[in-house]
PyMOL Python script that loads the backbone (N, CA, C, O; Angstrom):
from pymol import cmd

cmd.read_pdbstr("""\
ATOM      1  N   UNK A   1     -30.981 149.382 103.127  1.00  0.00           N
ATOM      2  CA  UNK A   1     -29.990 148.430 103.576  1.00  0.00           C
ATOM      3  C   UNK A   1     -29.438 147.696 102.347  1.00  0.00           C
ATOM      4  O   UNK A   1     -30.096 147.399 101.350  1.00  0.00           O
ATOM      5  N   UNK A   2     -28.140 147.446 102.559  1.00  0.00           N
ATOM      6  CA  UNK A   2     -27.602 146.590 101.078  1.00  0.00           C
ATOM      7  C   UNK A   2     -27.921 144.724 101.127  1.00  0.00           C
ATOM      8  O   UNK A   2     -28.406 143.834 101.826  1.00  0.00           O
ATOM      9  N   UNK A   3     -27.171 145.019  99.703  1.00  0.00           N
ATOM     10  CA  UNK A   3     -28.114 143.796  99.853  1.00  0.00           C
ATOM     11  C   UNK A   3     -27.386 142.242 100.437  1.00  0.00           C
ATOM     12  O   UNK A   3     -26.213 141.958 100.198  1.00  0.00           O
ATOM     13  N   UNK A   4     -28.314 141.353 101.217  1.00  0.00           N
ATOM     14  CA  UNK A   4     -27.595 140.790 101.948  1.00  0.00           C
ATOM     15  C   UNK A   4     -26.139 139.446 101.812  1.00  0.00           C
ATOM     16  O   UNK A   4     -25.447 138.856 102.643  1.00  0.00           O
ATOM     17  N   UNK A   5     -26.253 139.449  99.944  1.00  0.00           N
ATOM     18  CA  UNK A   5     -25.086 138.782  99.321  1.00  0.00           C
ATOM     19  C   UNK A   5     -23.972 140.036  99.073  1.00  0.00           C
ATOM     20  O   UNK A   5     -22.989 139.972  98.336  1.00  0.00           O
ATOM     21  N   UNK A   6     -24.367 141.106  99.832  1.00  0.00           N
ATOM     22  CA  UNK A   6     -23.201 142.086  99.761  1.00  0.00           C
ATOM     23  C   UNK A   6     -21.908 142.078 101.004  1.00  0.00           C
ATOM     24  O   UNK A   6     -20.757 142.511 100.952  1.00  0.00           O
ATOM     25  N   UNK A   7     -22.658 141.398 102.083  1.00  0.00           N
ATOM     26  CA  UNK A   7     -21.992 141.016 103.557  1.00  0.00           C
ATOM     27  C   UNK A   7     -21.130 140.229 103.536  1.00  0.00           C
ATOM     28  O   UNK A   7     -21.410 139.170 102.973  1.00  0.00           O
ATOM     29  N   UNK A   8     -19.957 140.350 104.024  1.00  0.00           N
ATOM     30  CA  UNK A   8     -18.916 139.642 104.179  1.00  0.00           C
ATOM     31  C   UNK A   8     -19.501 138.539 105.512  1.00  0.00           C
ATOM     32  O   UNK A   8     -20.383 138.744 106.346  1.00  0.00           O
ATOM     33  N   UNK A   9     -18.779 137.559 105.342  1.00  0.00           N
ATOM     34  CA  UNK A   9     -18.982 136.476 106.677  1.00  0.00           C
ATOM     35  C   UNK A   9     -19.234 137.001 108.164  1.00  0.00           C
ATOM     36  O   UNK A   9     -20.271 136.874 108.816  1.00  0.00           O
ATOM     37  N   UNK A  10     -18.090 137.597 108.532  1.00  0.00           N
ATOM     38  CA  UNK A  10     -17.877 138.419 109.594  1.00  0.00           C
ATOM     39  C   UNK A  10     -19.333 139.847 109.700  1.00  0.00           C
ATOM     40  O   UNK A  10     -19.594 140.198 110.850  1.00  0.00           O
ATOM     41  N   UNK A  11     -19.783 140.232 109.063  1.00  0.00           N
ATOM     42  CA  UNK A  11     -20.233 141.069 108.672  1.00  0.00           C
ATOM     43  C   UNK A  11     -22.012 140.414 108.903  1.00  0.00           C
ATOM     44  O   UNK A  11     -22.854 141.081 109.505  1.00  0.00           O
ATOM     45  N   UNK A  12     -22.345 138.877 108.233  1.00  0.00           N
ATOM     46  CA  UNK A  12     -23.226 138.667 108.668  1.00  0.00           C
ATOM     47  C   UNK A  12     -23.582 137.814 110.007  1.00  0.00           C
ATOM     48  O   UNK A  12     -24.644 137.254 110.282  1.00  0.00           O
ATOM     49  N   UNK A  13     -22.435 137.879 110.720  1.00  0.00           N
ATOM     50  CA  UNK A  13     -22.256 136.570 111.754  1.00  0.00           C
ATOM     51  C   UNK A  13     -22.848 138.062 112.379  1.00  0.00           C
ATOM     52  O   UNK A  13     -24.024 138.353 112.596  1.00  0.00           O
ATOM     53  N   UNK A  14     -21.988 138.650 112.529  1.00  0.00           N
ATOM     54  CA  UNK A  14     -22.617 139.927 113.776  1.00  0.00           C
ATOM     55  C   UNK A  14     -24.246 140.503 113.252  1.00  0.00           C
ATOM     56  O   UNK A  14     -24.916 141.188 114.025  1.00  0.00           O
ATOM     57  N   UNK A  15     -24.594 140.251 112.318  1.00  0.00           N
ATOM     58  CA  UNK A  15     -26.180 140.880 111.683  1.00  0.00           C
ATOM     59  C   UNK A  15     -26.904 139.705 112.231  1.00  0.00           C
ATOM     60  O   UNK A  15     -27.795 140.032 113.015  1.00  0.00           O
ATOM     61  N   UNK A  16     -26.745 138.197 112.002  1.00  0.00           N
ATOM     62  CA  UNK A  16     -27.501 137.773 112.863  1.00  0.00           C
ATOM     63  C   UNK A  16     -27.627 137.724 114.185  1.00  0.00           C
ATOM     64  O   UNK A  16     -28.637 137.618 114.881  1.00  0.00           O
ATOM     65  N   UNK A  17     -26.019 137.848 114.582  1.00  0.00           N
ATOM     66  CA  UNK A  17     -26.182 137.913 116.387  1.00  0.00           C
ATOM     67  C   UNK A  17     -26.764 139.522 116.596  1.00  0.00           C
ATOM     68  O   UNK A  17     -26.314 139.968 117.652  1.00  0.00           O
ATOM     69  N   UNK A  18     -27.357 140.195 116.112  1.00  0.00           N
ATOM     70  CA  UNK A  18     -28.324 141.327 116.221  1.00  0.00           C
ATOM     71  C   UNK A  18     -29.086 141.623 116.530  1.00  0.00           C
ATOM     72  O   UNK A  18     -29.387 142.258 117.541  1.00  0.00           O
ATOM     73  N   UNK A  19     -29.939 141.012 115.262  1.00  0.00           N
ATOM     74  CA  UNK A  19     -31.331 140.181 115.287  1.00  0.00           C
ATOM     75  C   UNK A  19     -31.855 139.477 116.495  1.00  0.00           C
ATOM     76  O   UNK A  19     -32.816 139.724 117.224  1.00  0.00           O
ATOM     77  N   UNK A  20     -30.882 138.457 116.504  1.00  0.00           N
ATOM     78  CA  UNK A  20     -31.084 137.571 117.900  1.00  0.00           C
ATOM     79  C   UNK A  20     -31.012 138.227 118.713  1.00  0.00           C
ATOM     80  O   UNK A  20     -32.159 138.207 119.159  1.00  0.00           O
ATOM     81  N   UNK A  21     -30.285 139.069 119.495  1.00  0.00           N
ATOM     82  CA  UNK A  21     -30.403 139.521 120.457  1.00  0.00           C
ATOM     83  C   UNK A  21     -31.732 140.567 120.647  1.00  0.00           C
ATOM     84  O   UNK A  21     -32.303 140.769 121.718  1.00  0.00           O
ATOM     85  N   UNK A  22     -32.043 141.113 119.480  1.00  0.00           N
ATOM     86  CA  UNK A  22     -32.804 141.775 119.564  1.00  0.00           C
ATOM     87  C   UNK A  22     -34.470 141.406 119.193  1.00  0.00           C
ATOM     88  O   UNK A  22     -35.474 142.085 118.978  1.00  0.00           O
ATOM     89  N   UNK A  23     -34.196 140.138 119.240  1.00  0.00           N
ATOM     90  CA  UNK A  23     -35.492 139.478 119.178  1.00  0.00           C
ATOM     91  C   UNK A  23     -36.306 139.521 117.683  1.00  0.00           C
ATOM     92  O   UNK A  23     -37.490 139.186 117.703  1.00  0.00           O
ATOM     93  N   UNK A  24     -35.903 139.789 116.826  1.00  0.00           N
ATOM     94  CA  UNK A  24     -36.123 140.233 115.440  1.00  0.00           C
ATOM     95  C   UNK A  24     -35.873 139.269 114.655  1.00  0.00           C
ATOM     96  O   UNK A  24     -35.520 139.666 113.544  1.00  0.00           O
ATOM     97  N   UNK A  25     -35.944 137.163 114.877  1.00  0.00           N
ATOM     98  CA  UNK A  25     -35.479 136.516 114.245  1.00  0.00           C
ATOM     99  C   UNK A  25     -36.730 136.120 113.209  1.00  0.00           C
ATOM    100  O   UNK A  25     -36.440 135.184 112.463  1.00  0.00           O
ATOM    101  N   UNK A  26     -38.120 136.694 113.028  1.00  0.00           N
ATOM    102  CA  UNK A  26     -38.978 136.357 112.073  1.00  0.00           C
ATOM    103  C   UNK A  26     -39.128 137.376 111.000  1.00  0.00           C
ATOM    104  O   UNK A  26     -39.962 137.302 110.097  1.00  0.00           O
ATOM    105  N   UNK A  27     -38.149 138.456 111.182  1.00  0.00           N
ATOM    106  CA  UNK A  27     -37.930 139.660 109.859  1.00  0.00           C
ATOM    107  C   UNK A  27     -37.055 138.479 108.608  1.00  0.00           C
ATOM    108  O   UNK A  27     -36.124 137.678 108.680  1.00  0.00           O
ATOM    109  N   UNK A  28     -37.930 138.927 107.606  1.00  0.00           N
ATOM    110  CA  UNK A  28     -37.157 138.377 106.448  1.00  0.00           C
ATOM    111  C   UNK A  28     -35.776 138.953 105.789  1.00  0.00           C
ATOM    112  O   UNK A  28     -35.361 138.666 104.666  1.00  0.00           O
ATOM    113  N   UNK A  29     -35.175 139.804 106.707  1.00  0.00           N
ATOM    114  CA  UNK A  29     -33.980 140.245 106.291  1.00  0.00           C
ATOM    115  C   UNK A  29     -32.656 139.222 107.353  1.00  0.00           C
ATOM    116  O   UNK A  29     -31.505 138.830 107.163  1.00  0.00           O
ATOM    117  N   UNK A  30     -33.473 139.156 108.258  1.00  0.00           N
ATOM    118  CA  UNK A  30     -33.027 138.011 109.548  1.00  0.00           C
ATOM    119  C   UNK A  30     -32.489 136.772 108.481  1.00  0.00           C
ATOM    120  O   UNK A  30     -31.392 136.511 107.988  1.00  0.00           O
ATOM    121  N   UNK A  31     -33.695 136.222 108.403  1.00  0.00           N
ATOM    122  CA  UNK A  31     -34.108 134.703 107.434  1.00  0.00           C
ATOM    123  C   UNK A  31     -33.142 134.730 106.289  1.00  0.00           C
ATOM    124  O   UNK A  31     -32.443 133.759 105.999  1.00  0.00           O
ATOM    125  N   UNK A  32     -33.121 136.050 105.546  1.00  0.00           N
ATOM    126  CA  UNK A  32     -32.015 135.656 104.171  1.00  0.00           C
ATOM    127  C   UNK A  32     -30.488 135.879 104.486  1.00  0.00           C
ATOM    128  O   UNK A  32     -29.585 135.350 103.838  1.00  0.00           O
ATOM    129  N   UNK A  33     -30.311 136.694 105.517  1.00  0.00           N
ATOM    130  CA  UNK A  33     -29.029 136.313 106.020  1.00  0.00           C
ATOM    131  C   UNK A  33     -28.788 134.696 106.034  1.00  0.00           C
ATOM    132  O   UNK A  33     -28.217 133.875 105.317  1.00  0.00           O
ATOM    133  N   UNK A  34     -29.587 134.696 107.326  1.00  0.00           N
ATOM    134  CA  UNK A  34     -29.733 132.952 107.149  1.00  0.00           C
ATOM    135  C   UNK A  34     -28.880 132.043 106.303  1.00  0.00           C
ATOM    136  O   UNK A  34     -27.850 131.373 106.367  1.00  0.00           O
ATOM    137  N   UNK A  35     -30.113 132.463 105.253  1.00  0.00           N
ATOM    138  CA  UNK A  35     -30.103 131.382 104.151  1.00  0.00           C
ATOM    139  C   UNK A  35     -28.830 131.805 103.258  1.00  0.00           C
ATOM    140  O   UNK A  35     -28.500 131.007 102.380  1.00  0.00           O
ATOM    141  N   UNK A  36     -28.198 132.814 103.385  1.00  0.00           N
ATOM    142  CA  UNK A  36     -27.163 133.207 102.746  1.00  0.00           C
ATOM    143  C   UNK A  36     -25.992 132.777 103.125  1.00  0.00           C
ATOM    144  O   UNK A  36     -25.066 132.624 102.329  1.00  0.00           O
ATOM    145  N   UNK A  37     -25.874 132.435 104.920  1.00  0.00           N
ATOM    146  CA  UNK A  37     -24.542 132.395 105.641  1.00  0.00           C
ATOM    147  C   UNK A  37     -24.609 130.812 105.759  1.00  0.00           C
ATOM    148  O   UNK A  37     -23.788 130.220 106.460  1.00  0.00           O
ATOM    149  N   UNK A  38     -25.525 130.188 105.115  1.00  0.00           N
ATOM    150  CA  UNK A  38     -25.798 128.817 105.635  1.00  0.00           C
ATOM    151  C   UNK A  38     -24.956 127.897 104.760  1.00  0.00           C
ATOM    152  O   UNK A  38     -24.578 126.864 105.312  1.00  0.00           O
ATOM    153  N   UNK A  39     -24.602 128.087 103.512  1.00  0.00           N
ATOM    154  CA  UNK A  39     -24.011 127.470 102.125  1.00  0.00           C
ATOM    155  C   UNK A  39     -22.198 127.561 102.510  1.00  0.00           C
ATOM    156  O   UNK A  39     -21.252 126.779 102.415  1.00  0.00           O
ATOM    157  N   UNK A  40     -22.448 129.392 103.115  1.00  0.00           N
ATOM    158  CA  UNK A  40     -20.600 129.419 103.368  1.00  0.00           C
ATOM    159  C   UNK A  40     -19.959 128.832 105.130  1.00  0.00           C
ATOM    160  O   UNK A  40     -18.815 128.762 105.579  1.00  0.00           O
ATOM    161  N   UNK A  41     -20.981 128.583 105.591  1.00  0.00           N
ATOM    162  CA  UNK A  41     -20.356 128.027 106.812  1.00  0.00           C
ATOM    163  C   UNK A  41     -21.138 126.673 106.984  1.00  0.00           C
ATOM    164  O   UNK A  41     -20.585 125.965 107.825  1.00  0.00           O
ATOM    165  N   UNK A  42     -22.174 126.152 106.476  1.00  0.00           N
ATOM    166  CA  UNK A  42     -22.691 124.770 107.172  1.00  0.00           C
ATOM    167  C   UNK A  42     -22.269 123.885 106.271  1.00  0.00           C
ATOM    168  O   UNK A  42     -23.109 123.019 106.028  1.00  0.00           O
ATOM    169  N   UNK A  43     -20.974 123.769 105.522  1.00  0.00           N
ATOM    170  CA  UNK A  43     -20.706 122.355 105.458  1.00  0.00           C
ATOM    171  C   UNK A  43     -21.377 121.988 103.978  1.00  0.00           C
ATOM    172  O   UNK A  43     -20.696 121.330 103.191  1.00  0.00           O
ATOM    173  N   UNK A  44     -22.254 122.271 103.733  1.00  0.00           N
ATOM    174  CA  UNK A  44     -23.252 122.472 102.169  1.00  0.00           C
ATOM    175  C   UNK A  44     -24.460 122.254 102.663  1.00  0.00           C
ATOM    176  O   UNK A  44     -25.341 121.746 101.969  1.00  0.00           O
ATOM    177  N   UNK A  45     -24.658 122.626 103.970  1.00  0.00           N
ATOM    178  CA  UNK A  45     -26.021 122.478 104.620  1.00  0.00           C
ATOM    179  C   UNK A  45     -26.967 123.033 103.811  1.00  0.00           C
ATOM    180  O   UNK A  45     -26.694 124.147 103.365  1.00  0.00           O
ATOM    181  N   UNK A  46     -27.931 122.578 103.529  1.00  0.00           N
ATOM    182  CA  UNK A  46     -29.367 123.104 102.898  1.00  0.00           C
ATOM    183  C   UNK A  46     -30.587 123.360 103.930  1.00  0.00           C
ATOM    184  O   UNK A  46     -31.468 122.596 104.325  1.00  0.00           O
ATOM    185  N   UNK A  47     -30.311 124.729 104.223  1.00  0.00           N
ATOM    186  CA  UNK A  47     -31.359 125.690 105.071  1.00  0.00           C
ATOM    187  C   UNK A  47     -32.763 125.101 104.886  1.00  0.00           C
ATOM    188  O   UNK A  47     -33.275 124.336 105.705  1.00  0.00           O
ATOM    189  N   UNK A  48     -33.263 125.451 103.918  1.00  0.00           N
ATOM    190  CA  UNK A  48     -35.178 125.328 103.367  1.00  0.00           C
ATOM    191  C   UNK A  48     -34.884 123.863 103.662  1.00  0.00           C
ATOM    192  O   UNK A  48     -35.461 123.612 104.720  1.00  0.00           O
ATOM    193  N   UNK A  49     -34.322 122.900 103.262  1.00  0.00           N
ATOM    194  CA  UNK A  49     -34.684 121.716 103.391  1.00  0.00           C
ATOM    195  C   UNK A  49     -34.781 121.387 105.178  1.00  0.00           C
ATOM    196  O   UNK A  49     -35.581 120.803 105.909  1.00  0.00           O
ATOM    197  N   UNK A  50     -33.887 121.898 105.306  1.00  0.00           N
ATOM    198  CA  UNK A  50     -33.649 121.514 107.262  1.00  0.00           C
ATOM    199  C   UNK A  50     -34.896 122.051 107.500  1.00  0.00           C
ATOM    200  O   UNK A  50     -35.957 121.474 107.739  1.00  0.00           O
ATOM    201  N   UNK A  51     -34.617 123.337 107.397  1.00  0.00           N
ATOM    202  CA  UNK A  51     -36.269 124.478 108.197  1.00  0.00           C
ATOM    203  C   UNK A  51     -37.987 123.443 107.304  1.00  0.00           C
ATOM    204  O   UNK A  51     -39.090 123.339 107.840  1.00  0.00           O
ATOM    205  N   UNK A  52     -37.775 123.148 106.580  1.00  0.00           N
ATOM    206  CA  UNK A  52     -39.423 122.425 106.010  1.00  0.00           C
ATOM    207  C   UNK A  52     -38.657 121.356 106.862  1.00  0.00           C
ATOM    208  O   UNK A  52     -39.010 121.456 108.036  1.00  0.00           O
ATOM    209  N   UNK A  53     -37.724 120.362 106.672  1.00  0.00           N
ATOM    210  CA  UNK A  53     -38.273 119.146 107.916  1.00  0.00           C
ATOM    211  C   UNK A  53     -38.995 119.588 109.161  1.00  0.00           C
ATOM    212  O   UNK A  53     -40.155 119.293 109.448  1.00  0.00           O
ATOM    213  N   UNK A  54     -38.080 120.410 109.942  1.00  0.00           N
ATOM    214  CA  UNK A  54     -38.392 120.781 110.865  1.00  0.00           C
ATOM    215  C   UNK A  54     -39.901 121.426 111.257  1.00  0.00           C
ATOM    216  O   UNK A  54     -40.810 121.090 112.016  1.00  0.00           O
ATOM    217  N   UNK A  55     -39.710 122.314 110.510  1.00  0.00           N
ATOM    218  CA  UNK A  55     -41.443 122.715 109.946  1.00  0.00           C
ATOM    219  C   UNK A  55     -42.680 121.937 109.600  1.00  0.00           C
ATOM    220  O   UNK A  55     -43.795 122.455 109.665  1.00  0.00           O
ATOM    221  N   UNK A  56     -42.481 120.679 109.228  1.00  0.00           N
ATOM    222  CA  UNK A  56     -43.273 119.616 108.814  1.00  0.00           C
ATOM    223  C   UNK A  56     -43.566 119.017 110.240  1.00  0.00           C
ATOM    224  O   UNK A  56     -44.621 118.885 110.859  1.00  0.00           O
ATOM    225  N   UNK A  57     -42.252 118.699 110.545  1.00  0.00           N
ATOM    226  CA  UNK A  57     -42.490 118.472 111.690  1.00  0.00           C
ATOM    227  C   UNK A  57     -43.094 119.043 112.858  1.00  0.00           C
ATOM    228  O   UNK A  57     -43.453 118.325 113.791  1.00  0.00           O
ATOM    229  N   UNK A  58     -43.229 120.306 112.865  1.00  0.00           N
ATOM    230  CA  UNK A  58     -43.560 121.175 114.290  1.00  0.00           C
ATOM    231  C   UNK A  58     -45.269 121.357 113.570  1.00  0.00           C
ATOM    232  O   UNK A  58     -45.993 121.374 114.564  1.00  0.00           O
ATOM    233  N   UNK A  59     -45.770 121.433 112.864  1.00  0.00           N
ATOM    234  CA  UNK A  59     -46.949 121.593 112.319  1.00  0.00           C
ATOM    235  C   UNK A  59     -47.791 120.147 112.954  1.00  0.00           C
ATOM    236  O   UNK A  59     -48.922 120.262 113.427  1.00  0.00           O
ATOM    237  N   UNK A  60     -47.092 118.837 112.890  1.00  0.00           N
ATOM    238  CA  UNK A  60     -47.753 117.503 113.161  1.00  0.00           C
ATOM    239  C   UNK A  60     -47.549 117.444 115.138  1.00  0.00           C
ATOM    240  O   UNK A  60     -47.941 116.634 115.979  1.00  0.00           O
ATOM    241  N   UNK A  61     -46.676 118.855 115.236  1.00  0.00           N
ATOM    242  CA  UNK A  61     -46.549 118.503 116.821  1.00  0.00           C
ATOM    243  C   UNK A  61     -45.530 118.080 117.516  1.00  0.00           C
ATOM    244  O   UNK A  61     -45.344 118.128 118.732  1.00  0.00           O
ATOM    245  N   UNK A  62     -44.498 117.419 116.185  1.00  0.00           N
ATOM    246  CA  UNK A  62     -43.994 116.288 117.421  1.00  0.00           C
ATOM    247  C   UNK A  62     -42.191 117.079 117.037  1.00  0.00           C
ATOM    248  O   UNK A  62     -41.675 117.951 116.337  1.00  0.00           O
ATOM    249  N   UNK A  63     -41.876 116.159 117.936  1.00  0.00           N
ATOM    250  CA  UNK A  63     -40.311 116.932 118.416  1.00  0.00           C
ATOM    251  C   UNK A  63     -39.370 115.938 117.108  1.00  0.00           C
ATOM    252  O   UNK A  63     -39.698 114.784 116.835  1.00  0.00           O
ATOM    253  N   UNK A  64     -38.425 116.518 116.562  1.00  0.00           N
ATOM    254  CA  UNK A  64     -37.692 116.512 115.602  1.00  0.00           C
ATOM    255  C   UNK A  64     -36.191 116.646 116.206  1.00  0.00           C
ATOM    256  O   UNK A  64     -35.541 117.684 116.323  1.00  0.00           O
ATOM    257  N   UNK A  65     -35.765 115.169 116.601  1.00  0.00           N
ATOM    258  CA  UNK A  65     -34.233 115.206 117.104  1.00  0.00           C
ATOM    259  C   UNK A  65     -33.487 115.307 116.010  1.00  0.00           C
ATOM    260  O   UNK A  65     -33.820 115.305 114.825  1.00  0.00           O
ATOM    261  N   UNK A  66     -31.860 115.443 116.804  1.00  0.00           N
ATOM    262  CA  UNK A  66     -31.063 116.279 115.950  1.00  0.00           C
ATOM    263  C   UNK A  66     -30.720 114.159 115.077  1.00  0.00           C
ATOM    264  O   UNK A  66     -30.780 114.034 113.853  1.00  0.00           O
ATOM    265  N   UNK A  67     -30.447 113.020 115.900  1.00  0.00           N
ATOM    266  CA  UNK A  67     -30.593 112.064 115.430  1.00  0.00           C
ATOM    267  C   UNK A  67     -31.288 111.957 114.345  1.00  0.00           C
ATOM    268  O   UNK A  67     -30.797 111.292 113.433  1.00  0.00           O
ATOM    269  N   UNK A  68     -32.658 112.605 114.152  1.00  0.00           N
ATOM    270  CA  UNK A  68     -33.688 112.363 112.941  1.00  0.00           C
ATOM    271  C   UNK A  68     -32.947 113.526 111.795  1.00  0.00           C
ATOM    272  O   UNK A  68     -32.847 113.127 110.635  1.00  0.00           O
ATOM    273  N   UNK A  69     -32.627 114.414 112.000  1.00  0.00           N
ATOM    274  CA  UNK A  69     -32.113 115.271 111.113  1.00  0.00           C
ATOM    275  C   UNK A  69     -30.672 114.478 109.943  1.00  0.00           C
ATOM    276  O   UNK A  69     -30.271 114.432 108.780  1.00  0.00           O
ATOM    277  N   UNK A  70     -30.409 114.007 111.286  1.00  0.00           N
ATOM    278  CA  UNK A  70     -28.750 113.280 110.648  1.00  0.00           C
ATOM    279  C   UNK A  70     -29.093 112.474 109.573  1.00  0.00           C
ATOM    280  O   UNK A  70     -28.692 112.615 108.418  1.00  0.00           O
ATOM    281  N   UNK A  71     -30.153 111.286 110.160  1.00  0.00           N
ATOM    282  CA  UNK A  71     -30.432 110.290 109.395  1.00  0.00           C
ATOM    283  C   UNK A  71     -31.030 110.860 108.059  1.00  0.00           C
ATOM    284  O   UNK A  71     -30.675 110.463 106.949  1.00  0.00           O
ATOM    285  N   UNK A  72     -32.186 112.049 108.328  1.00  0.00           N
ATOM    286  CA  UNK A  72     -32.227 112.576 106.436  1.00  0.00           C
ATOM    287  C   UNK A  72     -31.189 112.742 105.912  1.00  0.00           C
ATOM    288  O   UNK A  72     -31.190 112.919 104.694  1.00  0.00           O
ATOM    289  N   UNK A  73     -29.828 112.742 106.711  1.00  0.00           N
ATOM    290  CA  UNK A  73     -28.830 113.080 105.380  1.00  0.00           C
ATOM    291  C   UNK A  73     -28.730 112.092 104.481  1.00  0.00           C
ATOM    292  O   UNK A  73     -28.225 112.255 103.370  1.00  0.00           O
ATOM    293  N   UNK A  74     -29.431 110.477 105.103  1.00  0.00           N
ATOM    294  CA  UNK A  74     -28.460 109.394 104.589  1.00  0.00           C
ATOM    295  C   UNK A  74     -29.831 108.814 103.284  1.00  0.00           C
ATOM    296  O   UNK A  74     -29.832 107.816 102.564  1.00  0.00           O
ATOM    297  N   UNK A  75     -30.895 109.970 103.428  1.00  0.00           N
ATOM    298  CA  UNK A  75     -32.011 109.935 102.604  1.00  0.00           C
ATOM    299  C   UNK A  75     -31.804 110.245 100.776  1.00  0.00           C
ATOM    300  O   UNK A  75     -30.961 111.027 100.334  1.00  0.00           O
ATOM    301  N   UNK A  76     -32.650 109.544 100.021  1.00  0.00           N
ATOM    302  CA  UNK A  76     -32.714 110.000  98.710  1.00  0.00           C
ATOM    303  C   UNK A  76     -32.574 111.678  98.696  1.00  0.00           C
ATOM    304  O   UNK A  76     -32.449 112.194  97.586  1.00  0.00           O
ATOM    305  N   UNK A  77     -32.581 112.100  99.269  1.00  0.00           N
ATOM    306  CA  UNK A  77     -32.669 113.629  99.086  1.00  0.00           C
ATOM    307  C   UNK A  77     -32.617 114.545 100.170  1.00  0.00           C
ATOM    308  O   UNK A  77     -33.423 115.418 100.493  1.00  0.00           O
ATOM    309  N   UNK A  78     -31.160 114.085 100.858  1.00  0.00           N
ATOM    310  CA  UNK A  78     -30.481 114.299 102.074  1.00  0.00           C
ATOM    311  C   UNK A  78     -30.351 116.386 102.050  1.00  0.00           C
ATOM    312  O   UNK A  78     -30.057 117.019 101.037  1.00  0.00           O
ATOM    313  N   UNK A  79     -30.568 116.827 103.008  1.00  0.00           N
ATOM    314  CA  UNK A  79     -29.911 118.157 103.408  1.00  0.00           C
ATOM    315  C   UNK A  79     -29.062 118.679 103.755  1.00  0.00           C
ATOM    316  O   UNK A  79     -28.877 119.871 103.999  1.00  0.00           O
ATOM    317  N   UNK A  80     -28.203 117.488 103.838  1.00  0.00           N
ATOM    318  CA  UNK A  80     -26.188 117.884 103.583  1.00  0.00           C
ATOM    319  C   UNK A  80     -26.082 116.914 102.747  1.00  0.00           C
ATOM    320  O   UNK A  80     -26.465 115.773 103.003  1.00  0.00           O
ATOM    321  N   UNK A  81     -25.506 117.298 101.564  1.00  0.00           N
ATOM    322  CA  UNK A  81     -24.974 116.752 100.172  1.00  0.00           C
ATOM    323  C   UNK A  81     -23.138 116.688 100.481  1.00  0.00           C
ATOM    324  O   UNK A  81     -22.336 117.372 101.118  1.00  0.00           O
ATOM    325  N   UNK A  82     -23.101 115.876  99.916  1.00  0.00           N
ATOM    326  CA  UNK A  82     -21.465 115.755 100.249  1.00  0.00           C
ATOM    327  C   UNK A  82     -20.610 115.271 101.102  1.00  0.00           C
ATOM    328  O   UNK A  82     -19.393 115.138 100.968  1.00  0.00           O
ATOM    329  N   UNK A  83     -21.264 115.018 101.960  1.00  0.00           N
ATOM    330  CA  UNK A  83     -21.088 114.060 103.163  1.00  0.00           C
ATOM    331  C   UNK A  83     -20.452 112.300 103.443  1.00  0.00           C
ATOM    332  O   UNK A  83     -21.239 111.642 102.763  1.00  0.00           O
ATOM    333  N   UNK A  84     -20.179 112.027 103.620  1.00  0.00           N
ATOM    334  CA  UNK A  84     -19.801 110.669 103.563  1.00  0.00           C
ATOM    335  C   UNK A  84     -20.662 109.909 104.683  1.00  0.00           C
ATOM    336  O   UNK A  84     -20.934 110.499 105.729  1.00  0.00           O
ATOM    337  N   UNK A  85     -21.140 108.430 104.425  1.00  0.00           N
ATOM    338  CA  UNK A  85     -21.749 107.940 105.438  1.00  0.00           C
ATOM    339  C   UNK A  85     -21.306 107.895 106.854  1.00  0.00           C
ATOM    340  O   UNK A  85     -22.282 107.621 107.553  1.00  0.00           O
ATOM    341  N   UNK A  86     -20.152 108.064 107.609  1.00  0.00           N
ATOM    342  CA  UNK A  86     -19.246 107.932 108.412  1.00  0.00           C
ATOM    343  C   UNK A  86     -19.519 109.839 108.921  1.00  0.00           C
ATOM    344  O   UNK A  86     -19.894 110.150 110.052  1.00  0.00           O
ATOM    345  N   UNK A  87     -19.320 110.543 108.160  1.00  0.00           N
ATOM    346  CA  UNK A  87     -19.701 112.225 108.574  1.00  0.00           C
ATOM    347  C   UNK A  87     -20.778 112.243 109.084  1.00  0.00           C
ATOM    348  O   UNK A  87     -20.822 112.626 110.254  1.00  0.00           O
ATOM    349  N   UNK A  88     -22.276 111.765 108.279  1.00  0.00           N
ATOM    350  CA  UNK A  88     -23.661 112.304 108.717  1.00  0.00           C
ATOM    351  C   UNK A  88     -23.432 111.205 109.556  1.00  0.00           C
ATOM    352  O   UNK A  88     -24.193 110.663 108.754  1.00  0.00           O
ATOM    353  N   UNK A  89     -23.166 110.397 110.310  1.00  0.00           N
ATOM    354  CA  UNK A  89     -23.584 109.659 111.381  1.00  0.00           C
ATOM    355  C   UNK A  89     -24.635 108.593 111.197  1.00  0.00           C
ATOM    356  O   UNK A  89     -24.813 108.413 112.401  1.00  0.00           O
ATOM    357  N   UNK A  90     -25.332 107.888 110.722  1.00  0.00           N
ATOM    358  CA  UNK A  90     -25.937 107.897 110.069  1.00  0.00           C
ATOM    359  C   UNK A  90     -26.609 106.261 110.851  1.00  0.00           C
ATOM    360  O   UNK A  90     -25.874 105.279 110.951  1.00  0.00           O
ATOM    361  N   UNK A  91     -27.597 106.253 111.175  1.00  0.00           N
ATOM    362  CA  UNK A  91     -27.526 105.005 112.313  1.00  0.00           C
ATOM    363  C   UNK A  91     -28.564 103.731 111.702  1.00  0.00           C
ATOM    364  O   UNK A  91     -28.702 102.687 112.339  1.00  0.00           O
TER     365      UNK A  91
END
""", "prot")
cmd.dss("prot")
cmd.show_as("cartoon", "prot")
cmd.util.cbc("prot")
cmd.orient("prot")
């Protein structure tokens, strides 16, 4: 398979809706799509940082609203960079 900074947008939007459908979202070819399509469509979203909150979080148990996500943006070392206080919502 090529390699997955070889995929056009379109190209990996349908590779992950694939995966997903096909239940295959813990293959690491899944995951670096991911992390590949995440920079050109989320805004300057930072994947690993979101997935370890979240991850930190699901390890201690407890539920991780999308509210708590926002507010790390407005953190020393937010997971959307670039943002304006008024964008991340920020409460």
């Amino acid at each position: 398979m090529k390699s997955i900074t070889e995929w056009n947008d379109k190209q990996l939007g349908n590779l992950i809706a694939n995966y997903q459908r096909l239940g295959k979202v813990e293959e690491a070819y899944y995951l670096d799509a991911l992390s590949e399509i995440a920079p050109r469509k989320g805004a300057g979203l930072n994947l690993d940082k979101t997935f370890n909150a979240v991850l930190k979080a699901a390890k201690k148990r407890r539920f991780l609203s999308y509210k708590q996500l926002s507010e790390a943006r407005c953190s020393a070392n937010p997971p959307w960079p670039g943002l304006s206080i008024a964008e991340s919502r920020c409460w």
